[in-house]
C-alpha positions in Angstrom: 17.0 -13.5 14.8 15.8 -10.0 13.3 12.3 -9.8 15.3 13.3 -6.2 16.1 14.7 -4.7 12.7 12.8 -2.2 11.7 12.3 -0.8 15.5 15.6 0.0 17.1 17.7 3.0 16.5 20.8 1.0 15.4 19.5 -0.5 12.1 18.8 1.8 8.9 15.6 0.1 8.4 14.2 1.9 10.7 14.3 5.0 8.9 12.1 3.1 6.1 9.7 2.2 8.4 8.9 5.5 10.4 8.8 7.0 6.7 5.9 4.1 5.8 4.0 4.8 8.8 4.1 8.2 7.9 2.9 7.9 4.2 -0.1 5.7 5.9 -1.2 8.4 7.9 -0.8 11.3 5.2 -2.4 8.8 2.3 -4.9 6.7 4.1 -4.3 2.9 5.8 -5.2 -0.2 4.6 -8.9 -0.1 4.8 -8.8 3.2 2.7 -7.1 1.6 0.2 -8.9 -1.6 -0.1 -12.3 0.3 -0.3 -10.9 2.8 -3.3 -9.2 -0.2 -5.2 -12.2 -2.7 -4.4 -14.3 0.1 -5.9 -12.5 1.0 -9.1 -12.0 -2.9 -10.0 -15.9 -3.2 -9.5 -16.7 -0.5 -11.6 -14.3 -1.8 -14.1 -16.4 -4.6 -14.3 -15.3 -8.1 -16.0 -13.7 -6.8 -19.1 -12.1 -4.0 -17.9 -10.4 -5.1 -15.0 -7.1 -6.1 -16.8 -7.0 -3.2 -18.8 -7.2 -1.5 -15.2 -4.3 -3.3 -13.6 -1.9 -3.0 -16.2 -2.8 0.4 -17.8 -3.5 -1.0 -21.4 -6.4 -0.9 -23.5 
């Protein structure tokens, strides 16, 4: 089992996972980020919400 990769010293993903946390605190959480996408795809509207996602006209 791998319930504790990610937390102990011993495995390198560790050092990916401190680096996340960190980039969540410096760049907002997941609430942030689902008000500020929620918003841009709502102001996109119906016919501009692909155009959105994928950068193309």
């Amino acid at each position: 089992m791998h319930g504790a990769i990610g937390f102990t010293r011993e495995h390198a993903l560790r050092l990916v996972t401190t680096r996340l946390w960190a980039w969540r605190d410096e760049d907002g959480d997941e609430a942030f980020w689902n008000d500020r996408v929620g918003a841009a795809a709502l102001d996109a509207g119906a016919d501009g919400l692909w155009p959105l996602v994928t950068g193309r006209p």
